[in-house]
Every structure is written in C-alpha cells, then in structure tokens.
N, C-alpha and C positions, 0 to 999 in steps of 0.2 A: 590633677596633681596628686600621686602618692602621699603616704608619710612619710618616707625618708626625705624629698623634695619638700615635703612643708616643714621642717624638722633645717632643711639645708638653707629656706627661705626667709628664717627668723635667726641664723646666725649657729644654729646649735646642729653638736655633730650627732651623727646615727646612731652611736650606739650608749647614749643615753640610755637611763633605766625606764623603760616602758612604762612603768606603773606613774612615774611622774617626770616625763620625757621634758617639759618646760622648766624645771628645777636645775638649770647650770650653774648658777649664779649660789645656790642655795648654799647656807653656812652649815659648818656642822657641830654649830650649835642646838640645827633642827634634830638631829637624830634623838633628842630628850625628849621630841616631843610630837613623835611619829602617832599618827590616829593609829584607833584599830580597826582600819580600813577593809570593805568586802572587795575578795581580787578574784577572779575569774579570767581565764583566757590571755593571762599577762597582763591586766590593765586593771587598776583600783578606782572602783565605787567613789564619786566623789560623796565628802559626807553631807550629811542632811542638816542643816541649821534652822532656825527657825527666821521667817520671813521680818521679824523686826515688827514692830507695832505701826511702820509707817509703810505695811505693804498695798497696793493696791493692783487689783486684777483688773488687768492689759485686753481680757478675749474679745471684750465686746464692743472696743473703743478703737479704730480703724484709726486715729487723729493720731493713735502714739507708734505705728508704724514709718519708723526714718530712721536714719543713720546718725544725725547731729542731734543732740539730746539737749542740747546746754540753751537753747533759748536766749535769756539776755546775762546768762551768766559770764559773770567773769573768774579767768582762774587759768592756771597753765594747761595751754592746750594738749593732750593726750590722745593717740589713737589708740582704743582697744578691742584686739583682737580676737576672738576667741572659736575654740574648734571643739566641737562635739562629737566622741566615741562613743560607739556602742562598747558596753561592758565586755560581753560574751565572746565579741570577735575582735574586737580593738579598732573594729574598721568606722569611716564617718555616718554620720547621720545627718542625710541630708531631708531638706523640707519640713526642720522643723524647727517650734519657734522659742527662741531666746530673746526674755524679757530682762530687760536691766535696770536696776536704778541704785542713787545713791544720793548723799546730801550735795550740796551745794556747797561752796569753798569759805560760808561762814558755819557750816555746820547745820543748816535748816534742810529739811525736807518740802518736798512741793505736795501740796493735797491736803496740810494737816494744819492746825491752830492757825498762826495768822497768814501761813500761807494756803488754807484752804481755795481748792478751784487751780490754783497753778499747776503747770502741769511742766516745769522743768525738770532736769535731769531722770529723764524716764524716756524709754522707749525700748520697742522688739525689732529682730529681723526674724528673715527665714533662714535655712541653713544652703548653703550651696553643695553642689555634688562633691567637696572634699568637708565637708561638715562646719564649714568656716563663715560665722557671720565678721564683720565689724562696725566698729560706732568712733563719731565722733563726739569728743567729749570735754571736760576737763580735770583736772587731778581734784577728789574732793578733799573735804576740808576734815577736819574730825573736832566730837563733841564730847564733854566728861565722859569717864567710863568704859570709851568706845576706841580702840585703834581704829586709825585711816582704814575704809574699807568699800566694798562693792558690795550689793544683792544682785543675784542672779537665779532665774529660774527657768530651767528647761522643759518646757511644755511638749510632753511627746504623744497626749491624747486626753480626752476629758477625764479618765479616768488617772493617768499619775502625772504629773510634774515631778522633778524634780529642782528643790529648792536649797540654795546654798549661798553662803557668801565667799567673799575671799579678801585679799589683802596683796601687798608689796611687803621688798623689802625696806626693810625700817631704816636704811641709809640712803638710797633711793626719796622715802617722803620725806627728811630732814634738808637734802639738799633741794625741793620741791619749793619747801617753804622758807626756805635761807634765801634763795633765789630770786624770791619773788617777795617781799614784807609787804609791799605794798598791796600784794593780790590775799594774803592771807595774814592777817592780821591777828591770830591767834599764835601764832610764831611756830615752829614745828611740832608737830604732834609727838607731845611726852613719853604714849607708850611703845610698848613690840608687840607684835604679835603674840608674845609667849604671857606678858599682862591681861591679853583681853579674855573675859570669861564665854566669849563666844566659839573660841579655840582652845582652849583647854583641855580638850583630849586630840590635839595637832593641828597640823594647819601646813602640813607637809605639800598635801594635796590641794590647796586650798591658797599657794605663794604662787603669783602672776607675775612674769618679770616687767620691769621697767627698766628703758633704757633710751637714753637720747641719741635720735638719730641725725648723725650732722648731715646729712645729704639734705633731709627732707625738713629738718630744722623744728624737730617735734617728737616730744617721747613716746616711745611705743611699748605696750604692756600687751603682753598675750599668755593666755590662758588655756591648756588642754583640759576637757574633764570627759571622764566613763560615766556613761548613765546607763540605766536598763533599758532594752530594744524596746520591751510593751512595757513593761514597769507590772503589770496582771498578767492572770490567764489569759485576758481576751483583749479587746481594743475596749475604748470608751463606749456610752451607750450613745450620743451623738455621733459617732462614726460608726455603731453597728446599724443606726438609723438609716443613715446618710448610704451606706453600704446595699443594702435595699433598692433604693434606686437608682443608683450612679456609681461607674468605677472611673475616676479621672487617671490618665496615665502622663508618663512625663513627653514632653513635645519632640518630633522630629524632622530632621535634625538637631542637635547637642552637643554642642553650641551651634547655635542658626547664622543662616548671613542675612540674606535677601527674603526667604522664606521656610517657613515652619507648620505643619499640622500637629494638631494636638488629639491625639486621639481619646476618646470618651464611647464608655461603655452605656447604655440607658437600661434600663431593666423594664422600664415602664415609662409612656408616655413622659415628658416633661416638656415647662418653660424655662428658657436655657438664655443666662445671660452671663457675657465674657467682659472681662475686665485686664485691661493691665497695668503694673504700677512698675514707676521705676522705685528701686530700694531705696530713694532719698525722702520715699511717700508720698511722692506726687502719683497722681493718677492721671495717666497719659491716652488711655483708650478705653473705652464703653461701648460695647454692640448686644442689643437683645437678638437675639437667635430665632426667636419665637419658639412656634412648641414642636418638639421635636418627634420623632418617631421612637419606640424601643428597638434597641438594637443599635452597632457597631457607627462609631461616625466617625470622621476624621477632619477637623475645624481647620481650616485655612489661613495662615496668616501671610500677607504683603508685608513684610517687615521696610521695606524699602517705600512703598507705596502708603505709606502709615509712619513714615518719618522718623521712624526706631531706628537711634545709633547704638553702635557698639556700647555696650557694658551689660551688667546684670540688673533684670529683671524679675517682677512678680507675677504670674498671673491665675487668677479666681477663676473660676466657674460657679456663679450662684443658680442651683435648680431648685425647681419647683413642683410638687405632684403631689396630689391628694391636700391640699392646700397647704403646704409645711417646704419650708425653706429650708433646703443643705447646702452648701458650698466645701470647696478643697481648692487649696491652694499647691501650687510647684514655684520656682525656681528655674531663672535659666538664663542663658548667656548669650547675647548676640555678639560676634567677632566682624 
C-alpha cells in the first residue's frame, strides 16, 4: 500500500499537509501552538519527549510482543493505528519496532508502586512493509497534571530510539468519558492539550485522530510520525555485531501463499535456529537448523504444510558463533 492509499484508508484526502498528514480534524486553535519542529524532505521530526517516570524497556522481554495490550482492563475499546516515516524520504519504515504504553482507565500505570510486576497496557510490534503497526487497546484514563495521553517509542537500533508521547483531541476524550461514567469514574479529563506541560512547545505533531467507527463499532485513533532512518552515523553496536556474522534478508515471495524462502547471508560457520510468531505473540513454529555452513542459503518454508493461514507474521532467526547469540527479525504477509 502507497501513502496516498493509506491517507485514502483512514478517511483523509491526499493532499493534506505532509508534515502532519493525520491532522484533518485539527482546530486552529493549534496554530498558537506549532513546535519548532526539524523538517527535512517534506516531513517533520516528531519531537522528543521524555519517557515519564513509569517507562519500562520492552528489548528483552519477548512476553510483551502482542497486539491487545489491555489484559484485564476495562475501558472503551480503541484500535490504534500507527505508521512510521523515515524523516529524510517521507517513505515507511518497515521492521522495525514500536513500543507503547499508557495508564490504565483509572489513571495507574502497570510496573510501578502497587502495581509493580503487572504488565497491562504495554506492548510493541514490528512495522509492516507500509510502516504500519496496530494495537489493541483501550482509551486511557488521565491523572492530576497530566492530559489524556500515550508513550511511544520507536526503536530503529541499539543505538537511537525515538521517544515520544502523544494525545487526542480534547472533545473526542470528553465524549469517551461522558459515554462511559461507569468505565471511568474520574469523569472527563479537565485539561487540553495546550495545559499540559509536556506539550508546551506544540503538539501539532503529536494529535492522533479519534473517531468512532460505526461499521466496525469501535474508535480508531491513528497516528503518522517522521523519525530518523539511522538516527547516528552508523547502526547500533549490537547490529554492527550481529553484522559480522549474518546478513538476514526479507522472505520470498511478498506476500507468500503456500511457500516462501528466506534467504540468509552467513559469514562464518553458525547454529541457526527459526522461529515464527503470529503478531498476536503467539509463537506458532520453532525449528533448530543446526550449524550451518558460511555462505549464501535460502531457508524453506511449507507455509501450507505448517498450517500458516493468511495474515501477518513474525519471523526470528537466532544465530550463534563464537559462542554469542544474534538474532534479526522481518515481517511478512501470508495471502
């Protein structure tokens, strides 16, 4: 799917302003309170916020890769959407991974004080080949101080993330919580956007639309943001590692039916184990490979004979050599 088709798919016409193509809705009241956003190539930097005191890092915890984040929470259910630009070219960024979190619809966070150990309203995907993850979720709740809001952080390599929040608009979470007394019991969130000192130099960039959709009987909130391709000079030092001995490439065919190879580069001996997950986080398939030769291979998959139905997929390659574990993950579509 192009951008103008994902731009046609969410309701808004083409020729929206680039820099914040998701902004239809938006008041202009915002123009008081435009960041002083970095633009490049037609597309604005989303800005940098700080992670909140309730952040927790997602890399190493495999449990918080799913689509539905909310656990035993209750609260209106919300799909949201979100698509990933490279800065430079305005084009997607696929395979790579977006971590979300946010409170809960009384305003608590999972991880911290007495909810230490829980692990609700958090989870990542990967990006698809139009840059596009989604989550299930629900609308959260808001705490003194703080408008209605999301964390988000785009992981493009060990060495940058990009981390940011964002927000709706302020008539959108009044009707949320009008709606629903009984799910949020704090009664609508008092402030806007232009109160909260997290946004204080805009939030132009940083406004997700919401809107209820009657077909599917569930509001959807979607989000464009620019990030930087490497965010450094060079890649992280876990992928100039990983680089070393393995080049993973994306699978062919793209989207697959019935079957797919995956081709994988070796530079040096390795033990080579395949994994696949469906984006819900279930892990569907496991095969050690054993140890493989250096040089050129093309991994086989029976999509059919391995009981893989259509939708989108995850899949790993963890290698081994010199006794040090790398892995690389893609994305991909079975039709």
């Amino acid at each position: 799917m192009n951008r103008s088709k994902f731009l046609k798919s969410i309701g808004l016409a083409t020729g929206a302003v680039l820099a914040s193509p998701l902004l239809a809705g938006a008041s202009l009241k915002q123009e008081k309170h435009k960041s002083p956003a970095q633009a490049r190539g037609g597309c604005v930097l989303v800005p940098s916020e700080g992670p909140g005191p309730f952040f927790l890092d997602l890399t190493d915890n495999t449990y918080y890769f799913r689509q539905d984040i909310t656990e035993d929470r209750v609260g209106t259910p919300m799909l949201q959407r979100i698509r990933v630009i490279e800065l430079e070219n305005c084009q997607p960024m696929a395979n790579v991974r977006v971590n979300l979190w946010c409170c809960d619809q009384d305003g608590l966070y999972s991880g911290y004080g007495d909810e230490e150990g829980l692990t609700y309203m958090r989870g990542y995907q990967i990006t698809d080949d139009n840059g596009e993850v989604e989550f299930h979720t629900i609308f959260p709740g808001w705490y003194p101080g703080r408008v209605v809001h999301m964390h988000m952080q785009v992981h493009v390599n060990t060495n940058y993330s990009a981390v940011t929040q964002y927000t709706w608009p302020h008539d959108a979470a009044v009707e949320i919580a009008n709606n629903a007394p009984d799910l949020y019991a704090d009664g609508p969130d008092p402030m806007t956007p232009e109160m909260d000192f997290a946004f204080t130099d805009g939030y132009e960039n940083q406004l997700a639309t919401c809107d209820w959709d009657e077909d599917a009987q569930i509001y959807v909130s979607v989000l464009e943001v620019a990030v930087q391709g490497s965010g450094v000079d060079s890649v992280g030092y876990l992928e100039s590692q990983a680089a070393l001995v393995f080049s993973l490439h994306q699978n062919s065919p793209n989207p697959a039916h019935n079957f797919m190879e995956i081709p994988l580069q070796l530079f040096k001996a390795a033990e080579v184990q395949l994994s696949i997950w469906a984006i819900s986080g279930k892990k569907i398939y496991t095969k050690d490979l054993g140890t493989l030769a250096e040089g050129s291979h093309n991994l086989p998959l029976n999509l059919s004979s391995l009981g893989i139905s259509p939708g989108s997929y995850i899949y790993q390659l963890d290698v081994k050599a010199g006794g040090r574990k790398h892995h690389d993950v893609k994305r991909f579509l079975v039709i």
